[in-house]
C-alpha positions in Angstrom: -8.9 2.7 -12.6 -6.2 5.1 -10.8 -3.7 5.0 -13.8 -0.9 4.6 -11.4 0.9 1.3 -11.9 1.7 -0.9 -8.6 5.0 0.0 -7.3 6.7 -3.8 -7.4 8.7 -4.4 -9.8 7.7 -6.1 -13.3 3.7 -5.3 -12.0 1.5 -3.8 -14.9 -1.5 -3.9 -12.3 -3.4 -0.6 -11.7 -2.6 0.2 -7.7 -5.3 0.3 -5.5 -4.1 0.6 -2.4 -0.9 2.8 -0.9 1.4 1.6 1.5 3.5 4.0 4.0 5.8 2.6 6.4 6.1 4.3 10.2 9.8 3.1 11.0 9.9 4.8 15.0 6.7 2.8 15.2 7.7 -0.1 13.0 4.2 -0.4 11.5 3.1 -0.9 8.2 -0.2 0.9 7.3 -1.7 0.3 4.2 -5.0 2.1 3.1 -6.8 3.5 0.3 -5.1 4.5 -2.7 -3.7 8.0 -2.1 -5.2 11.1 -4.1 -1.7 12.0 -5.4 1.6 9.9 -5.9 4.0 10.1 -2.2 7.7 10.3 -2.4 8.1 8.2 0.4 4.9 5.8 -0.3 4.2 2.6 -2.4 1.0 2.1 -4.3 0.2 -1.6 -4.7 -2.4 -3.6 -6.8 -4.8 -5.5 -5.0 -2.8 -8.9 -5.5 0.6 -7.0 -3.9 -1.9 -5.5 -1.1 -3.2 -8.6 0.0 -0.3 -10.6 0.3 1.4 -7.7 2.0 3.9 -8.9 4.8 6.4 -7.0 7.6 9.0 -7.9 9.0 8.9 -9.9 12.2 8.2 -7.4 15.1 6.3 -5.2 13.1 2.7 -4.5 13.6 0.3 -4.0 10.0 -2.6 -1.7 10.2 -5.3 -2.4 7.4 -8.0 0.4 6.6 -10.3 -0.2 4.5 -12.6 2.1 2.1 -15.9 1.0 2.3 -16.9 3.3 -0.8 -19.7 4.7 1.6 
């Protein structure tokens, strides 16, 4: 487990997965969990990940650890 909580609020869940947001791109990526908290980054569980939306217009980029 990371020992970082998920960043939504009321969440106990360990995060797995961090979430940065390129606004002049208006893309979402979301990736492995980060080696060290961001500022201006959101670690999410894996339930938060998953259902992960943007808003309309926005493109969301997924990569994925495969642990290899």
């Amino acid at each position: 487990m990371s020992g970082r909580p998920c960043s939504k609020v009321a969440c106990t869940n360990d995060a797995v997965s961090t979430l940065t947001y390129v606004y002049a791109d208006s893309m979402a990526v979301l990736g492995p969990l980060s080696q060290s908290a961001e500022p201006h980054s959101y670690d999410l569980c894996e339930k938060h990940a998953e259902r992960l939306s943007a808003p309309q217009g926005w493109q969301v980029v997924r990569h994925v650890f495969l642990g290899l």
